[in-house]
N, CA, C and O of each residue as an XYZ file, in Angstrom:
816
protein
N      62.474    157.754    113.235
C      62.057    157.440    114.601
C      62.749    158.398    115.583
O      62.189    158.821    116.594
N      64.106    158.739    115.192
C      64.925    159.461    116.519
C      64.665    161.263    116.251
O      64.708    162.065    117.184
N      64.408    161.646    114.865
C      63.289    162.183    114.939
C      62.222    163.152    115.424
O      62.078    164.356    115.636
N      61.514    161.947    115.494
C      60.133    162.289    116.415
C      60.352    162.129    118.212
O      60.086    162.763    119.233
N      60.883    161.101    117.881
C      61.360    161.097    119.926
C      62.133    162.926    120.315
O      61.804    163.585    121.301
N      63.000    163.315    119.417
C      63.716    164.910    119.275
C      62.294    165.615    119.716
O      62.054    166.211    120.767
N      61.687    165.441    118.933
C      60.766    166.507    118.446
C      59.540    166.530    120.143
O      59.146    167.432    120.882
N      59.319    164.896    120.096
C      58.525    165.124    121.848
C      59.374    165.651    122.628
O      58.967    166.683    123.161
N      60.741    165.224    122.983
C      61.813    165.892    123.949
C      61.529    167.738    123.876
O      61.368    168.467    124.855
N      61.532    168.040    122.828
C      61.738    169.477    122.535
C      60.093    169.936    122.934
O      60.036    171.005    123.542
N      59.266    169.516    122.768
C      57.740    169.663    123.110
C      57.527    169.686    124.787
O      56.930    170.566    125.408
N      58.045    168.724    125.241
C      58.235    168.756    126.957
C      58.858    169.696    127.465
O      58.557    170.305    128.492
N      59.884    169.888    126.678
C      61.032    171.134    127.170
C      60.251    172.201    127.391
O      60.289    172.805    128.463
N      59.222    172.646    126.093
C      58.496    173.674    126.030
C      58.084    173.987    127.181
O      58.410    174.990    127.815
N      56.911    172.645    127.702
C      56.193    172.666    128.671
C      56.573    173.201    129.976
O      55.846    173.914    130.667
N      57.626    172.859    130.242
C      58.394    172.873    131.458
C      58.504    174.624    132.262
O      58.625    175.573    131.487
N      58.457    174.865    133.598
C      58.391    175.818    134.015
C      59.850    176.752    133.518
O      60.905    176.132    133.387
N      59.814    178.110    133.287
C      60.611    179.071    132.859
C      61.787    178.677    133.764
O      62.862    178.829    133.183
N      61.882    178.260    134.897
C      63.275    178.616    135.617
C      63.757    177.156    135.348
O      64.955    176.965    135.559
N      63.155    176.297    134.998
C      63.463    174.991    135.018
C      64.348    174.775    133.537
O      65.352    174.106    133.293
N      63.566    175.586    132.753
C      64.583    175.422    131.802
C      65.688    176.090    131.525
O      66.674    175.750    130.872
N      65.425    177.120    132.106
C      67.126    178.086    132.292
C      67.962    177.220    132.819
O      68.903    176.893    132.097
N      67.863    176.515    134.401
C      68.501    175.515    134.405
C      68.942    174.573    133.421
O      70.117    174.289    133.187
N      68.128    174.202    132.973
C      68.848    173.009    132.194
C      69.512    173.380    130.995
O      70.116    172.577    130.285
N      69.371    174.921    130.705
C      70.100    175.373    129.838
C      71.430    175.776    130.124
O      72.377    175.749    129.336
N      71.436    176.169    131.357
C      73.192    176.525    131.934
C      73.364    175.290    132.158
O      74.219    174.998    131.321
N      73.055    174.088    132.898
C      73.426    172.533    132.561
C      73.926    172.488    131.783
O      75.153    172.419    131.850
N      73.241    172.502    130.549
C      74.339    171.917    128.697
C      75.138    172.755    128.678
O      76.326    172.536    128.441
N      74.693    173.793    128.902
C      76.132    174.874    128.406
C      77.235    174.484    129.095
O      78.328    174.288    128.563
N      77.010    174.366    130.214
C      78.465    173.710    131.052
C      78.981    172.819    130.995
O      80.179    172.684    131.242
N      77.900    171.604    130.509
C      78.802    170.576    129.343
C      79.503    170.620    128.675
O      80.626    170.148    128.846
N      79.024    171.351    127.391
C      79.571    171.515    126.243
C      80.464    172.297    126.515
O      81.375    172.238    125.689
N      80.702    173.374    127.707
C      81.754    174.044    127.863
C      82.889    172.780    127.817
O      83.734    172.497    126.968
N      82.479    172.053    129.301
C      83.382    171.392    129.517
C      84.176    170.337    128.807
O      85.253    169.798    129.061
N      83.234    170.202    127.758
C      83.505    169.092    126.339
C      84.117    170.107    125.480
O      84.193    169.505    124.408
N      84.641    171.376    125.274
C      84.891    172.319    124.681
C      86.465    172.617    125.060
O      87.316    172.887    124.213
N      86.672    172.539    126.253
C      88.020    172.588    127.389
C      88.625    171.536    127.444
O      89.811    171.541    127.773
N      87.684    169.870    127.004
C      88.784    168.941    126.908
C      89.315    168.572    125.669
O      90.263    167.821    125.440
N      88.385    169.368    124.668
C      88.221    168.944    123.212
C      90.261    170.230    122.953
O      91.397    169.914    122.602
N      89.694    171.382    123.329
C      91.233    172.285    123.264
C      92.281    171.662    123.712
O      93.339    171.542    123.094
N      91.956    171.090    125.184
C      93.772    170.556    125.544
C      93.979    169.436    124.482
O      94.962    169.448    123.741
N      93.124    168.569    124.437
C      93.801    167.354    123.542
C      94.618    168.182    122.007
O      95.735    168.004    121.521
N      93.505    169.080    121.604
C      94.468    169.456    120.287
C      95.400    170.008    120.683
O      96.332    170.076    119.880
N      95.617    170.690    122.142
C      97.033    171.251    122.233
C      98.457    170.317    122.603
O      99.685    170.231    122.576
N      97.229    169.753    122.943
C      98.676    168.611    123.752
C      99.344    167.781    122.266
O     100.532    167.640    121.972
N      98.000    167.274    121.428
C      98.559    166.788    119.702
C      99.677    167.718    119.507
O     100.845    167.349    119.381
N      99.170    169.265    119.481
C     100.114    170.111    118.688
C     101.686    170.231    119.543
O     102.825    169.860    119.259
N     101.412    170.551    120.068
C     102.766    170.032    121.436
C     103.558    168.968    121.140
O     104.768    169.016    120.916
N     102.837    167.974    121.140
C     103.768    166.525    121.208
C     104.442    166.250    119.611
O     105.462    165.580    119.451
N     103.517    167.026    118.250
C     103.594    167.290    117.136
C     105.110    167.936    117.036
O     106.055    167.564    116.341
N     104.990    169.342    118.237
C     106.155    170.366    118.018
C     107.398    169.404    118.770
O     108.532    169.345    118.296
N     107.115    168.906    119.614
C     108.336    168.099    120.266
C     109.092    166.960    119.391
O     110.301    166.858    119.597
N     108.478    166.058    118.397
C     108.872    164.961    117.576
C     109.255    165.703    116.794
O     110.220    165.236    116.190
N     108.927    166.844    116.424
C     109.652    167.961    115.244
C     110.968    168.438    115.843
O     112.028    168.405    115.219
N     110.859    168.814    116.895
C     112.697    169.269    117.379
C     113.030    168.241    117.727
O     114.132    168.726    117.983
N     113.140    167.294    117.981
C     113.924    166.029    118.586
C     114.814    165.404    116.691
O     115.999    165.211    116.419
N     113.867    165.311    116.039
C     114.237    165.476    114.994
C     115.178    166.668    114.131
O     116.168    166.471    113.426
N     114.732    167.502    114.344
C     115.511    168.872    113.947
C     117.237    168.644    114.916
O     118.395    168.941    114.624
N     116.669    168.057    115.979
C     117.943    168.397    116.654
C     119.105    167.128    116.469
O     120.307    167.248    116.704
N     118.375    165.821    115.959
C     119.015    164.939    115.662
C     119.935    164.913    114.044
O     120.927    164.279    113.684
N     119.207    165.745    113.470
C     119.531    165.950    111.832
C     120.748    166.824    112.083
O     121.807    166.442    111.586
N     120.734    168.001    112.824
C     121.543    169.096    113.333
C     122.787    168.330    113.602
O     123.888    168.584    113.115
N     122.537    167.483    114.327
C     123.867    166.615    115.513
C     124.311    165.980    114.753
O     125.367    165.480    115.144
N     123.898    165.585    113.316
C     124.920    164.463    112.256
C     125.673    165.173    111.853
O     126.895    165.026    111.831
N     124.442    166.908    111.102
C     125.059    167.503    110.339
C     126.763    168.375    110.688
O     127.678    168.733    109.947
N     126.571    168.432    111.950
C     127.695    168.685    112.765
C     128.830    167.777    113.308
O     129.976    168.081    113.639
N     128.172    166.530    113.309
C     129.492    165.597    113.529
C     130.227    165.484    112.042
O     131.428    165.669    111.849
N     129.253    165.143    111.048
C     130.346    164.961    109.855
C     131.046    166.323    109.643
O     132.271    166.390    109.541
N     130.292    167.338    109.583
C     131.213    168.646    109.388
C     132.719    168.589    110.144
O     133.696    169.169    109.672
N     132.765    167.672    111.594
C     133.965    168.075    112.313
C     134.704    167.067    111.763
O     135.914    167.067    111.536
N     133.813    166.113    111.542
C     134.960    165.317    110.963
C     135.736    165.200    109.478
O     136.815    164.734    109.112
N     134.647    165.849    108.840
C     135.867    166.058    107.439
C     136.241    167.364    107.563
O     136.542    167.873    106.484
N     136.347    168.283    108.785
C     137.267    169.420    109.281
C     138.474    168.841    109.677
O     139.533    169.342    109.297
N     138.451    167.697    110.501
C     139.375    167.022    110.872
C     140.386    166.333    109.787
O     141.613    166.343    109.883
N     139.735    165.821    108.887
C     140.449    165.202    107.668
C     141.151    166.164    107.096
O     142.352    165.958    106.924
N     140.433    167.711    106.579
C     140.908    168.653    106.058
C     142.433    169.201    106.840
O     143.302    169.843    106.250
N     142.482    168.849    108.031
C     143.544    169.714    108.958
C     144.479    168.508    108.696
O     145.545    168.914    108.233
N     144.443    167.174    108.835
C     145.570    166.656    108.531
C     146.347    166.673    107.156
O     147.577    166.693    107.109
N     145.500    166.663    105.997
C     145.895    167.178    104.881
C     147.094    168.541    105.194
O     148.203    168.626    104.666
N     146.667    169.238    105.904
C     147.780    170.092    106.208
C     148.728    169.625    107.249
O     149.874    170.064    107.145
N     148.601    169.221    107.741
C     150.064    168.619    109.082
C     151.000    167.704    108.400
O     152.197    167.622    108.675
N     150.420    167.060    107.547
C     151.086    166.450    106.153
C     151.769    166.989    105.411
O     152.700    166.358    104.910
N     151.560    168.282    105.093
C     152.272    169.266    104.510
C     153.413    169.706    104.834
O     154.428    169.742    104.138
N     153.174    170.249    106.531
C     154.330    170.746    107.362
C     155.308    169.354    107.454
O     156.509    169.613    107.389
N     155.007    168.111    107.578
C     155.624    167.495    108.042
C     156.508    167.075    106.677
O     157.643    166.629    106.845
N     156.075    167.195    105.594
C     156.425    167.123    104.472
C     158.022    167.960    104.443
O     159.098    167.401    104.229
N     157.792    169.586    104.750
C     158.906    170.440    104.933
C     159.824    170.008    105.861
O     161.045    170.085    105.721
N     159.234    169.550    106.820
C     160.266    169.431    108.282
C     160.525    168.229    107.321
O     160.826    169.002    106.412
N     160.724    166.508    106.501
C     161.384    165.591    106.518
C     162.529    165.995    105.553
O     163.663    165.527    105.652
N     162.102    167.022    104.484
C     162.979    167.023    103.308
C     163.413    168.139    103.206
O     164.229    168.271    102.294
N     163.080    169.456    104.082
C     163.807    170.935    103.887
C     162.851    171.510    103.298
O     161.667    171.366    103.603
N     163.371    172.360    102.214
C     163.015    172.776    101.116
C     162.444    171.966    100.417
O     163.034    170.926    100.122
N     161.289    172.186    100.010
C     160.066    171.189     98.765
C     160.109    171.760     97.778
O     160.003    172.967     97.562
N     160.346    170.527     96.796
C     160.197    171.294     94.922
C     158.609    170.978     94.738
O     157.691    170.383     95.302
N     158.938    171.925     93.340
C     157.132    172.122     93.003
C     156.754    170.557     92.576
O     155.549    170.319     92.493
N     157.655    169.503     92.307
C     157.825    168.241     91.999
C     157.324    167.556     93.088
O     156.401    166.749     92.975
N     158.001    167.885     94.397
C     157.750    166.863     95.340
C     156.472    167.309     95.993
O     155.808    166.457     96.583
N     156.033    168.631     95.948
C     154.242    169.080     96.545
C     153.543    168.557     95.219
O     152.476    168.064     95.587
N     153.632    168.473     94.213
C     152.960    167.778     93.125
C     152.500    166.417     93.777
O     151.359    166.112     94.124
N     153.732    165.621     93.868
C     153.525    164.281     94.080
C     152.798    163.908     95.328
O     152.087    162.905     95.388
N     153.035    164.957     96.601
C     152.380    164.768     97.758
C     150.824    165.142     97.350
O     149.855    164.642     97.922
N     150.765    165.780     96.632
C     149.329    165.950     97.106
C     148.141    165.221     96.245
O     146.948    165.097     96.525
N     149.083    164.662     94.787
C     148.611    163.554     93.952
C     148.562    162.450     94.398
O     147.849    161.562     93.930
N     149.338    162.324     95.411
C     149.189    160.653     96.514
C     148.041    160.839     97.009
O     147.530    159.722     97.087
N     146.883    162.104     97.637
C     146.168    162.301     98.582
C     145.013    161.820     98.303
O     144.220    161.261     99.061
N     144.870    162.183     96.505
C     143.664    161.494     95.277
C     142.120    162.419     96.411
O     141.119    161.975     96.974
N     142.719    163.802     96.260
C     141.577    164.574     96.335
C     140.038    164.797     95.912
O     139.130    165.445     96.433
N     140.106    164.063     94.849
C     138.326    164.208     94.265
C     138.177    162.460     94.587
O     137.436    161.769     93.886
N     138.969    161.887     95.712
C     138.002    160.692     95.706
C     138.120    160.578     97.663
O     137.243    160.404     98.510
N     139.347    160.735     97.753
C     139.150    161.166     99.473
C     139.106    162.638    100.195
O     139.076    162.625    101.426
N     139.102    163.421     99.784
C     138.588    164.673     99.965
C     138.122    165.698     99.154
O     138.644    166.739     98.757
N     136.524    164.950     98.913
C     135.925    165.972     97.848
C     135.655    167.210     97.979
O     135.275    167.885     97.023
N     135.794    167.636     99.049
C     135.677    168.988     99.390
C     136.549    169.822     99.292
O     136.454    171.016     99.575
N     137.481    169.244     98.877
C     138.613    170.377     98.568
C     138.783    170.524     97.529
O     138.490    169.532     96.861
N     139.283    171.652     96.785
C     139.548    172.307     95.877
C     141.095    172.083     95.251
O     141.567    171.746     94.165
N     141.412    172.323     96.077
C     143.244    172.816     95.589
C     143.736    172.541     97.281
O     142.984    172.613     98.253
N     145.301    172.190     97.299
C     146.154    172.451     98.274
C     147.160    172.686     97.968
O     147.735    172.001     97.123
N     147.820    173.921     98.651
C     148.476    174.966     97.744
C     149.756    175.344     99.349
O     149.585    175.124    100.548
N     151.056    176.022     98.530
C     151.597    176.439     99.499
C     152.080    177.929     99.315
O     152.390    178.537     98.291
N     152.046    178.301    100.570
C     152.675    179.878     99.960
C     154.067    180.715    100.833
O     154.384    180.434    101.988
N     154.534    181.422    100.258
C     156.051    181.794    101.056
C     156.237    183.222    101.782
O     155.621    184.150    101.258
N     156.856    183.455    102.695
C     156.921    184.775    102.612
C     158.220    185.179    102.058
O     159.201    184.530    102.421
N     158.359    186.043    101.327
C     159.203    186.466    100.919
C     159.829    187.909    101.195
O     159.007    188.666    101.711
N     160.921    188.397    101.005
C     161.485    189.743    100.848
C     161.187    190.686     99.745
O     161.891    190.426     98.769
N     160.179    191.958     99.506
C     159.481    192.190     98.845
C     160.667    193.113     97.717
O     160.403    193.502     96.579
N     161.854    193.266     98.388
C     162.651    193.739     97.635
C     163.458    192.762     96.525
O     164.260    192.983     95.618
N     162.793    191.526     97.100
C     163.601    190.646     95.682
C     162.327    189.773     95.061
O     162.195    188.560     94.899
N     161.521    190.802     94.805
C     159.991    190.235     94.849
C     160.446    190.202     92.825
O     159.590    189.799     92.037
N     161.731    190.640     92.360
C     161.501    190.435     90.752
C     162.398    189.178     90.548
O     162.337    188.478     89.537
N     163.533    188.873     91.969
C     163.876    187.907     91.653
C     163.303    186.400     91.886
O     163.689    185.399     91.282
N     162.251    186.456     92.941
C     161.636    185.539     93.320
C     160.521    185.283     91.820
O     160.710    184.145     91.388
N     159.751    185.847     91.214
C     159.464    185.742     89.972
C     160.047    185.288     88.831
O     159.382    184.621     88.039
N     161.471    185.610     88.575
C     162.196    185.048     87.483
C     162.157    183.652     87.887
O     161.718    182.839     87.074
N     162.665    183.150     89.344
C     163.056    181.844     89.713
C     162.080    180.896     89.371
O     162.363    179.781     88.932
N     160.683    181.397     89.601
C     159.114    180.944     89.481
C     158.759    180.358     87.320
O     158.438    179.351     86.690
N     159.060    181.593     87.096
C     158.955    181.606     85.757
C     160.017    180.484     84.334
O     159.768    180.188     83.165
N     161.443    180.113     85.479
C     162.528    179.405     85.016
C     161.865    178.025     85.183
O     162.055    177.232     84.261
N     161.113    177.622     86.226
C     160.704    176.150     86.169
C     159.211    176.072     85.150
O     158.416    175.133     85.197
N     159.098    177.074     84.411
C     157.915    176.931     83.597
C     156.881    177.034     83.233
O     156.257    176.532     82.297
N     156.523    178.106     84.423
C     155.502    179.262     84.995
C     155.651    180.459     84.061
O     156.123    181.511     84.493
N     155.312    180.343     82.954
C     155.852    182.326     81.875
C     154.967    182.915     82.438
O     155.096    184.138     82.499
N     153.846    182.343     83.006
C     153.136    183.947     83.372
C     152.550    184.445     84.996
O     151.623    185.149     85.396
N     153.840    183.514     85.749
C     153.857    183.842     87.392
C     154.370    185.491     87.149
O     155.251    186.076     86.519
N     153.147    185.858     88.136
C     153.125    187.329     88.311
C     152.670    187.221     90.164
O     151.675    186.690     90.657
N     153.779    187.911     90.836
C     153.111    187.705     92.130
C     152.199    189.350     92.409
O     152.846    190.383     92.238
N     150.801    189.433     92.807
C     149.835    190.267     92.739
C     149.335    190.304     94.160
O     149.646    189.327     94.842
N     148.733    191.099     94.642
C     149.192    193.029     94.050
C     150.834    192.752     94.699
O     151.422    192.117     95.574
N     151.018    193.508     93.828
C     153.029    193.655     94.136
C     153.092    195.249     94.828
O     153.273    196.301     94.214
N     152.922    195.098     96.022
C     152.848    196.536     96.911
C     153.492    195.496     98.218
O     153.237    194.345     98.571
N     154.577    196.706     98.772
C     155.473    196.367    100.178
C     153.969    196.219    101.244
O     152.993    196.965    101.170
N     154.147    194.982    102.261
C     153.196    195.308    102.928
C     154.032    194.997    104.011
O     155.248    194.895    103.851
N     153.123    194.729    105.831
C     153.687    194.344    106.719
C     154.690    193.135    106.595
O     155.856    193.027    106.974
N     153.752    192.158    105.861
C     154.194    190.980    105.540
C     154.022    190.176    103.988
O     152.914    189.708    103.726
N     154.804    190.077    103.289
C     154.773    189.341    101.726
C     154.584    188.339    101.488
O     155.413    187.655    102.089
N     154.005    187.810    100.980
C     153.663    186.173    100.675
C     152.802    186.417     99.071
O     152.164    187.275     98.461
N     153.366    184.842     98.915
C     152.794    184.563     97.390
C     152.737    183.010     97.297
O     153.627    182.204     97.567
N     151.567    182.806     96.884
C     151.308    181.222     96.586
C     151.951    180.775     95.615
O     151.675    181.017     94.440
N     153.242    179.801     96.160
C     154.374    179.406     94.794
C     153.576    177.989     94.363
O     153.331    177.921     93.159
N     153.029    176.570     95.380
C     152.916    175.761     94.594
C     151.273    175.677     94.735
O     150.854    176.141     95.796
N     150.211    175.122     93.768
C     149.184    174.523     94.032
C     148.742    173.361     93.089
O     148.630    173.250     91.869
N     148.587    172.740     93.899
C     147.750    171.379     93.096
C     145.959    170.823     93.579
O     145.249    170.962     94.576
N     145.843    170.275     92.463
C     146.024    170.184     91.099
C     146.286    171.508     90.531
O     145.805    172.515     91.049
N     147.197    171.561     89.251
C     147.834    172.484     89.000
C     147.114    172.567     87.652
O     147.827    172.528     86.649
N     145.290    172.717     87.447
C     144.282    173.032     86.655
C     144.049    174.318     85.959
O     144.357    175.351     86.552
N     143.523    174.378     84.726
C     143.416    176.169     84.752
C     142.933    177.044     85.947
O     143.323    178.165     86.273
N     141.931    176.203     86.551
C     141.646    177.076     87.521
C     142.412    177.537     88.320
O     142.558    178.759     88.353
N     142.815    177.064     88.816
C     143.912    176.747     90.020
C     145.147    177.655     89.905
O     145.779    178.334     90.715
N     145.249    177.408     88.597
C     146.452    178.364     88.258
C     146.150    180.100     88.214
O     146.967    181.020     88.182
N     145.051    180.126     88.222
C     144.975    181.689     88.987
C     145.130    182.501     89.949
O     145.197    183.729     90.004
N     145.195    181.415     90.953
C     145.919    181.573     92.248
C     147.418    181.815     92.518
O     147.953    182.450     93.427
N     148.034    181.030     91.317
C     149.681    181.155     91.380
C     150.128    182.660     91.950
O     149.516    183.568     91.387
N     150.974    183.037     92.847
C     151.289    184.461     92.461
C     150.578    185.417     93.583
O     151.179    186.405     94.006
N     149.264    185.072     94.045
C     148.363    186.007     94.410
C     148.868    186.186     96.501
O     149.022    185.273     97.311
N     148.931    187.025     96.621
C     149.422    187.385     98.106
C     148.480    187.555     98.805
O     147.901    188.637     98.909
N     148.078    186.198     99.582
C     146.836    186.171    100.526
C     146.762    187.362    101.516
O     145.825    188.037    101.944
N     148.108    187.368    101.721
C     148.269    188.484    103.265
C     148.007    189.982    102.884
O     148.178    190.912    103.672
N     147.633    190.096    101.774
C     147.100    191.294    101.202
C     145.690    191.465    101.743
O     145.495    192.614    102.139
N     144.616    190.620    101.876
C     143.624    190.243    102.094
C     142.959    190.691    103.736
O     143.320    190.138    104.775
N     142.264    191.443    103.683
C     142.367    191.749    105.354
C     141.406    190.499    105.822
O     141.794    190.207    106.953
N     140.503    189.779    105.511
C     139.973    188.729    105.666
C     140.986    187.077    105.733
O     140.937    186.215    106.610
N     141.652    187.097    104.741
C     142.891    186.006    104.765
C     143.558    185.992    105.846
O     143.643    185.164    106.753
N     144.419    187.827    105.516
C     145.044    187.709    106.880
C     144.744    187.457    108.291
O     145.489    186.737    108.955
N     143.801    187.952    108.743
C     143.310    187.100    110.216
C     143.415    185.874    110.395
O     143.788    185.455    111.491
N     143.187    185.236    109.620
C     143.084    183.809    109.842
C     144.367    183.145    109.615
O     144.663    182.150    110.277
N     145.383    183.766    108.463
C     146.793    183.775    108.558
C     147.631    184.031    109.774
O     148.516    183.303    110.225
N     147.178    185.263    110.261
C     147.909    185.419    112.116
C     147.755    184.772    112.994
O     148.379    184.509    114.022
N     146.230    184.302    112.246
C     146.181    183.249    114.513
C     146.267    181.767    114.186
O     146.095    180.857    114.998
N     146.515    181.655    113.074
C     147.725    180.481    112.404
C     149.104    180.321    113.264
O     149.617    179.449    113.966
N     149.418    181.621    112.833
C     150.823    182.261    113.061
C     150.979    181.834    114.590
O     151.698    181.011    115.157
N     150.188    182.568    114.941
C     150.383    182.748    116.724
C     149.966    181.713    117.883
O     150.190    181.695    119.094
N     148.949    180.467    116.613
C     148.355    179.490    117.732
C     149.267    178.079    116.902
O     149.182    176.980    117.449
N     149.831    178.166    116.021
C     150.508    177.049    115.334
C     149.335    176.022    114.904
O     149.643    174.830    114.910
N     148.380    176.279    114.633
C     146.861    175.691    114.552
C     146.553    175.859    112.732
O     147.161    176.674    112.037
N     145.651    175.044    112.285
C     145.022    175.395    111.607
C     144.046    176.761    111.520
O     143.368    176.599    112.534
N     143.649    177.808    111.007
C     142.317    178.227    111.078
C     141.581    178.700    109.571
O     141.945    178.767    108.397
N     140.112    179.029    110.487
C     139.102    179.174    109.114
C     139.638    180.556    108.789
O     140.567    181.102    109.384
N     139.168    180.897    108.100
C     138.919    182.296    107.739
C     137.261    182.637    107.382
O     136.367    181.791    107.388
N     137.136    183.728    107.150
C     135.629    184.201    107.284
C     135.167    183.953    105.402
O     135.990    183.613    104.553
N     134.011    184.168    105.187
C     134.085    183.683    103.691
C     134.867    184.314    103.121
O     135.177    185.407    103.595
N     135.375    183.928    102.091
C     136.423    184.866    100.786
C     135.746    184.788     99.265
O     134.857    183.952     99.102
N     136.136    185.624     98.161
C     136.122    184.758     97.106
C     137.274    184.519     97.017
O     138.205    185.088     97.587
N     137.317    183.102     95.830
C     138.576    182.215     95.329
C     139.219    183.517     94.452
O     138.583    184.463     93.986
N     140.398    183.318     94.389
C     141.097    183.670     92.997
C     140.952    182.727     91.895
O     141.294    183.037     90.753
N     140.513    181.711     92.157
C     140.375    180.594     90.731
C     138.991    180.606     90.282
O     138.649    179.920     89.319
């Protein structure tokens, strides 16, 4: 039925004088334009409001991922103020008593992110064979402090725990050798602060 009613519509149309239907042909067209212009904004405005629930999101995922980061940064830095404060109660620390401190800390269950916590000394590079024997007398045979070259400044990692095979590759090794370590070793130095350093590889 709808059809044939098409089909008379289109038959009249015929009929109709030449200018009359140009008219009514720029008529529809300007419809459909205009049904064409509202049909675009709506998909833009979808895609828009699409892109906006996408960063509000992006930016909310961002904002966790950054609060927990500061905060087990934060955990990580007291692990060290613990340390210092460790030296300042008792002096001098045996490899006994950084053992026990840092086995109290129960690292793979409250700070899984850490690896090792380790301490290191500076030393006088001219008694760099006696500082080795001393290392080697508590039971260390194969503390070797590396690279063994005079620098500005000497240091060697005497204790680390857990005291794992891995771990134990580190024994010995002179961060401040490191032009990457060292930066982050100086403004240690100079801000009494924790700091990062830029990536490294491990010695372990």
């Amino acid at each position: 039925m709808e059809a044939i009613i098409l089909k008379h519509y289109i038959a009249q149309f015929g009929d109709l004088p030449e200018a009359t239907r140009i008219s009514i042909l720029k008529r529809t067209l300007a419809v459909f334009a205009v049904f064409g212009v509202i049909a675009g904004i709506a998909v833009w405005r979808s895609h828009t409001g699409e892109q906006k629930a996408a960063r509000l999101q992006f930016n909310s995922i961002t904002d966790k991922a950054v609060t927990s980061l500061q905060e087990n940064m934060g955990a990580y830095e007291q692990v060290l103020h613990g340390g210092v404060a460790l030296f300042k109660a008792v002096g001098p620390v045996s490899r006994r008593q950084w053992e026990t401190y840092v086995t109290g800390l129960k690292l793979s269950e409250t700070y899984p992110g850490l690896q090792a916590v380790g301490y290191a000394t500076v030393y006088d590079f001219a008694k760099v064979d006696e500082l080795e024997k001393s290392v080697r007398a508590e039971g260390l045979q194969g503390f070797t402090i590396r690279p063994k070259e005079k620098g500005e400044l000497n240091t060697a990692i005497l204790y680390i725990e857990p005291l794992d095979w891995r771990n134990r590759r580190a024994l010995g090794y002179d961060m401040y050798s490191s032009a990457v370590r060292r930066d982050a070793m100086k403004r240690a130095m100079e801000t009494g602060k924790p700091a990062l350093s830029a990536p490294v590889k491990l010695m372990q």
